[in-house]
N, C-alpha and C positions, 0 to 999 in steps of 0.2 A: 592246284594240289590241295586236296584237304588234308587237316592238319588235327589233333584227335582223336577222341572213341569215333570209331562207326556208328554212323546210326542205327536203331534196332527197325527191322524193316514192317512197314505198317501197311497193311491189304486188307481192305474194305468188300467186304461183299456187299454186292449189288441191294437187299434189302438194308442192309447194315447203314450204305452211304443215305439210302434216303430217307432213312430215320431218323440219322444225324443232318441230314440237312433240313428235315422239317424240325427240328431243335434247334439248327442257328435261326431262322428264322422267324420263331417264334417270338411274341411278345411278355407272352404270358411268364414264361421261366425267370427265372433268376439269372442277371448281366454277366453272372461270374460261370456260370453252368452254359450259358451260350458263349462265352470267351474263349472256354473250357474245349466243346465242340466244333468250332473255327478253327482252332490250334490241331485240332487233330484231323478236322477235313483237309487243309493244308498241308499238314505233313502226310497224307495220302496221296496229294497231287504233286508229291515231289520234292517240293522246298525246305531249304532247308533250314535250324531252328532260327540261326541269325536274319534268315529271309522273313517267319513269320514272326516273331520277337520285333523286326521293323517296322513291317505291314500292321499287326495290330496295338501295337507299340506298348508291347511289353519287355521284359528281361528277359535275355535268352537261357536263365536258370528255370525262370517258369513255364517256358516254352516246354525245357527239358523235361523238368518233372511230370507234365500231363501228360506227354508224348508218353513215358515211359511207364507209368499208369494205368493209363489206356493199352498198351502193349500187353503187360502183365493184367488189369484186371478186366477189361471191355469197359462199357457204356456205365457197369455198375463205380468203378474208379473214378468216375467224374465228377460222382455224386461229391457232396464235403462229410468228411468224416467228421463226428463229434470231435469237439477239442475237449481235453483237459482244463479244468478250473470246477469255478465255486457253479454249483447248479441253480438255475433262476429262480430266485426267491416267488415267485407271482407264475404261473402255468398261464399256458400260450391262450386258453378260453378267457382267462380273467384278466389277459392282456385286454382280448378282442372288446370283451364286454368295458373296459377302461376306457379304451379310443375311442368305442363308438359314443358312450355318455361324453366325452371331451366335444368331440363333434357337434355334438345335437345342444351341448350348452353354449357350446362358439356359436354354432346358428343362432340360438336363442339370442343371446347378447346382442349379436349383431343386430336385427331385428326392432331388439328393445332401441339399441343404439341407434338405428333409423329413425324412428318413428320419434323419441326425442328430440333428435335435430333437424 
């Protein structure tokens, strides 16, 4: 006997499922955006939140919430919505441009440091 809200009931069309399952599969995305799509291929095939909350061992609160997300918004609700706070002092180019000079001076180092010892 289940015990609870009902679940809200989740149906996948056929292009729908294989789009989300080239998303869990993928390498390229973000771990949290594939967790994201797992959770919801699962509760398409049935299971219920404490089933996938086990299987991919997370809290069956956050099972909840994407399930219900994905109900209410599709594929677009998966995405992370901006949060609230202080906006990044440095913009995402002059991050990139940061890491890669960090990079090419750790080679460099190393290198020097080789050749030293």
């Amino acid at each position: 006997m289940n015990v609870g809200r009902p679940l809200a009931p989740l149906q996948l069309e056929q292009e729908q499922r294989e789009q989300l399952e080239a998303m869990a599969s993928s390498r390229s995305l973000p771990h949290g955006l594939v967790t994201r799509v797992r959770i919801v291929l699962l509760s398409a095939d049935g299971l219920s939140n404490k089933d996938i909350a086990a299987r991919l061992r997370l809290n069956q609160v956050t099972v909840g919430l994407w399930r219900r997300r994905f109900v209410k918004q599709g594929l677009t609700g998966l995405h992370e919505e901006l949060r609230p706070g202080r906006p990044r002092s440095i913009s995402t180019d002059a991050r990139k441009r940061r890491n890669s000079i960090r990079a090419t001076t750790r080679s460099a180092v190393q290198r020097l440091y080789i050749q030293l010892y």
